[in-house]
C-alpha positions in Angstrom: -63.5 -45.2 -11.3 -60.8 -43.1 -12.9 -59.9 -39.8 -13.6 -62.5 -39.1 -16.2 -65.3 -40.2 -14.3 -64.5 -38.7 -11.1 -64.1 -35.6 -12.6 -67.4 -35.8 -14.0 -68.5 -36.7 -10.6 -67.0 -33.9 -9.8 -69.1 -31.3 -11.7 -72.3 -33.4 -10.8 -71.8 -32.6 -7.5 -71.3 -28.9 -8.5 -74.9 -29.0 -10.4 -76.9 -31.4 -7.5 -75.4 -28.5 -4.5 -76.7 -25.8 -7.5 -73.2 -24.1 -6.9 -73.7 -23.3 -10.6 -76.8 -21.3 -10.4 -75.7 -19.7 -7.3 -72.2 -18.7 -8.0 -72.3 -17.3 -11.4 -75.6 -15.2 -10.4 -73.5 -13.6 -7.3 -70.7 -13.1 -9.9 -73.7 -11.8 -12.7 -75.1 -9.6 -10.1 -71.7 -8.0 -9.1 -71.2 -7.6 -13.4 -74.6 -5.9 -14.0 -74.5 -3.2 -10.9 -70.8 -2.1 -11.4 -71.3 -0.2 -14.9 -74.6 0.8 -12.5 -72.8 2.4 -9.7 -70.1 3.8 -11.5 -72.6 6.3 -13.7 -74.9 7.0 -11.2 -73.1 7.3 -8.0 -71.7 10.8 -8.3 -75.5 11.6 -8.6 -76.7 9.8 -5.8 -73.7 11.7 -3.2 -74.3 15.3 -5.0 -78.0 14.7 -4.3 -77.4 14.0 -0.6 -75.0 16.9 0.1 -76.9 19.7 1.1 -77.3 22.9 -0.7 -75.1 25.1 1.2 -72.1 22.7 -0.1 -70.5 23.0 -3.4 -68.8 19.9 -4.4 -68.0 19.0 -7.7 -67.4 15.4 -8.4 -65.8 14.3 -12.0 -67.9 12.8 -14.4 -67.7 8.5 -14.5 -65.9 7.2 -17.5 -65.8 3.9 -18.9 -62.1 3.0 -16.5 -65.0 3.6 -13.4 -67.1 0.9 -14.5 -64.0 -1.8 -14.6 -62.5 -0.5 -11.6 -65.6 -0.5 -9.8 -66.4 -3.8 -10.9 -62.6 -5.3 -10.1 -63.3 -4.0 -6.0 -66.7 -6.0 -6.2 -65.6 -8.9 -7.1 -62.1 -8.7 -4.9 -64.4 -8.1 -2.4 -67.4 -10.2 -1.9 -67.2 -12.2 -5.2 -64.0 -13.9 -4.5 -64.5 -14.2 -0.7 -67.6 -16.0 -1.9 -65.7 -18.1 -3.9 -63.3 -19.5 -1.4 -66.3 -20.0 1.0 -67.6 -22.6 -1.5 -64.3 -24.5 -1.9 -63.1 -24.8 1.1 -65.1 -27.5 2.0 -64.1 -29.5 -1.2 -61.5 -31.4 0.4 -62.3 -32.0 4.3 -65.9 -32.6 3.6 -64.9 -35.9 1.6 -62.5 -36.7 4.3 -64.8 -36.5 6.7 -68.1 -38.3 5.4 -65.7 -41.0 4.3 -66.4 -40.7 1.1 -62.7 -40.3 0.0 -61.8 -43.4 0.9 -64.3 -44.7 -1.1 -63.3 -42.9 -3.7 -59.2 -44.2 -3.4 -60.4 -47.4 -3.7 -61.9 -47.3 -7.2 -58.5 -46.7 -9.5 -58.6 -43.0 -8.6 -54.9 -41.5 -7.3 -54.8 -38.7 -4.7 -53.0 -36.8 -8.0 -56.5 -37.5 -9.4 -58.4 -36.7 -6.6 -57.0 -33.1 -5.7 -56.3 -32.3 -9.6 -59.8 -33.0 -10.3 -61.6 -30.6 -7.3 -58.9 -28.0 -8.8 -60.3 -28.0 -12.3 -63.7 -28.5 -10.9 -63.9 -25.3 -9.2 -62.0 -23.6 -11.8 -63.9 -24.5 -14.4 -67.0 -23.2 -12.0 -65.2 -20.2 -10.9 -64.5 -19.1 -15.2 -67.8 -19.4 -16.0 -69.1 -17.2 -13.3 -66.6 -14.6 -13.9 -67.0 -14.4 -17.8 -70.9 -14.1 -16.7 -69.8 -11.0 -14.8 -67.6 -9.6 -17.1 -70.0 -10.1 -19.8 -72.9 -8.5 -17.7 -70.5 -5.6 -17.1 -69.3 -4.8 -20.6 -73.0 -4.4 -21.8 -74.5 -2.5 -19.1 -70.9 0.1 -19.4 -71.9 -0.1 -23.6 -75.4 1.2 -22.4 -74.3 3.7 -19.8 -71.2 5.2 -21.3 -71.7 4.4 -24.9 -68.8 2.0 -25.0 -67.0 -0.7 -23.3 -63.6 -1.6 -25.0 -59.9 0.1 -23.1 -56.9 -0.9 -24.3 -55.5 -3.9 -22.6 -58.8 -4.9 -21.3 -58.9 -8.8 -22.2 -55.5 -8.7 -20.6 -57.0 -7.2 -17.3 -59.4 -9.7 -17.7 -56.7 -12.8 -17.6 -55.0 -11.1 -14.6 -58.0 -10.7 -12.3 -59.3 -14.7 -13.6 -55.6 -16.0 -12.4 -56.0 -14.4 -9.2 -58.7 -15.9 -8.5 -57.8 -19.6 -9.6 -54.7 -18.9 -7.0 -57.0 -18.7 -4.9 -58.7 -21.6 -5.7 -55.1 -23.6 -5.1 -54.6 -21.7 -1.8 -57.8 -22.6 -0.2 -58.2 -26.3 -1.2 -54.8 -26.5 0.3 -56.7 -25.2 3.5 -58.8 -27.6 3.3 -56.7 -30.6 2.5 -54.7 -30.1 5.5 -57.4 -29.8 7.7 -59.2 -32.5 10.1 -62.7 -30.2 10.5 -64.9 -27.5 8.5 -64.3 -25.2 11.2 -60.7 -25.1 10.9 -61.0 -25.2 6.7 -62.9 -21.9 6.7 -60.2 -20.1 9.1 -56.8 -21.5 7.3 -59.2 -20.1 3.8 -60.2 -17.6 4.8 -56.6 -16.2 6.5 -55.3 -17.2 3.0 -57.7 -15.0 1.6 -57.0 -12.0 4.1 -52.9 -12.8 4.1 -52.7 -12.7 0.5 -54.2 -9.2 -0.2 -52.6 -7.6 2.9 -49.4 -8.7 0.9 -50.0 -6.7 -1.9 -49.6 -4.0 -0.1 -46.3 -4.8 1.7 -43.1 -2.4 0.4 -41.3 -4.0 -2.1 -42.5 -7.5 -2.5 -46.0 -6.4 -2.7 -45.7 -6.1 -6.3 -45.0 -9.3 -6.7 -47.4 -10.7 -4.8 -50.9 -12.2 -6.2 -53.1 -10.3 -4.5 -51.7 -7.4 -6.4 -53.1 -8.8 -9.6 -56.1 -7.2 -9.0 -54.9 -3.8 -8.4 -53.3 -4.6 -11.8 -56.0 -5.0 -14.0 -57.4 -1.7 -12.9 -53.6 0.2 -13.6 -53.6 -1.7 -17.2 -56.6 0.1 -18.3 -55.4 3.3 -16.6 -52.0 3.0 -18.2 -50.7 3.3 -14.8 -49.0 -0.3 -15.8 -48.0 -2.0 -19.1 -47.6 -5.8 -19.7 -44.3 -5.6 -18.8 -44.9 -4.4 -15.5 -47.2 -7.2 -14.5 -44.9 -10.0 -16.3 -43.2 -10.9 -13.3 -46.3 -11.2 -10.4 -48.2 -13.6 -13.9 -45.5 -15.7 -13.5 -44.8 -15.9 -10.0 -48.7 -16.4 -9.4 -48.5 -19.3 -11.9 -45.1 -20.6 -10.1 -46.9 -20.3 -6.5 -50.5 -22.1 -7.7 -48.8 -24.7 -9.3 -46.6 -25.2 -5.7 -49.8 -24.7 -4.1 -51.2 -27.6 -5.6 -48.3 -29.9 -5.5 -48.2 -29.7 -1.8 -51.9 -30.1 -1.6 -51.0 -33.7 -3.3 -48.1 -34.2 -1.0 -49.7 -33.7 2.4 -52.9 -35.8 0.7 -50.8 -38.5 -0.3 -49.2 -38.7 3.6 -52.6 -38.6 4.8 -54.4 -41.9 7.0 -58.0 -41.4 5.8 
């Protein structure tokens, strides 16, 4: 079969499941109500405070949009995300199907490599969809869209999310059932952001690239400051994904 064609098999099976209708709308859907809840939020709290309350709440900015839309998707968006991946692996395994697959000239490199870049390649598309979504609503609601250090924001909340990616089809490459996939992903999921907020090494960890994104438009953080955790997070997916091959590879399927 080979690389090429499994890969292509790959992103087949992506279209025939409709992953990508379904995944990029959640992620479109996230995009278009940020910029949404961000303006008219403050509205819909003042209106249900009664009367006798004085509150004054500051008016949204463009940096409310972003930031509103960053806690979306590290919230549901992602969590979604890993819940469609984490089957990638075991589900082959078990169906038999990766056997099959061995058989025809493709490599267990190949084989995780290829469900890697298929679900990243998924996973960019549905976030560009949400951050394009987001930027025009936020030009329409706050007559602009554009902070400095945005596209860089941008990159740091997209390599979270391919870590991810690498953490959870580990998961489920080490796994013998879907039951047991979905609770190695999704403590992955949960470990990894609880790290970001450890003393110390929190700031180094992944999870606190998407706190990041939102300090780079507040100019709470500079590229400097975020240097390190990029390049740790590209150290620790490309690890990820090396032992994902490794435990494949010592695997009786």
């Amino acid at each position: 079969m080979g690389m090429k064609r499994f890969f292509k098999k790959e992103l087949y099976e992506i279209v025939k499941t409709h992953k990508v209708i379904v995944i990029p709308s959640v992620f479109l859907t996230f995009g278009l109500l940020s910029p949404l809840l961000a303006r008219y939020m403050p509205e819909i709290l003042m209106a249900t405070v009664p009367d006798a309350v004085n509150i004054e709440l500051p008016e949204p900015v463009v940096l409310d949009a972003y930031d509103q839309l960053f806690k979306n998707l590290n919230q549901i968006a992602l969590l979604v995300t890993v819940l469609t991946v984490m089957g990638t692996v075991v589900g082959e395994k078990i169906k038999g199907t990766a056997t099959l697959v061995l058989t025809k000239s493709v490599s267990r490199f190949q084989f995780i490599i290829s469900k890697f870049l298929a679900n990243g390649i998924l996973f960019t598309l549905a976030l560009i969809l949400a951050y394009i979504g987001c930027m025009y609503y936020t030009s329409i609601l706050f007559s602009g869209f554009y902070m400095y250090h945005l596209w860089l924001s941008f990159f740091l909340f997209w390599l979270y999310g391919m870590f991810l990616i690498a953490i959870t089809i580990f998961a489920s490459t080490i796994s013998g059932s879907h039951i047991l996939a979905a609770v190695l992903s999704f403590m992955g999921y949960t470990l990894v952001n609880l790290l970001a907020f450890a003393p110390v090494i929190g700031r180094y960890s992944p999870g606190a690239l998407g706190r990041f994104s939102t300090g780079l438009l507040n100019g709470s953080k500079s590229p400097g400051d975020v240097m390190a955790t990029v390049l740790i997070t590209l150290l620790l997916s490309g690890l990820t994904i090396g032992l994902s091959v490794l435990v494949f590879e010592k695997q009786e399927l």
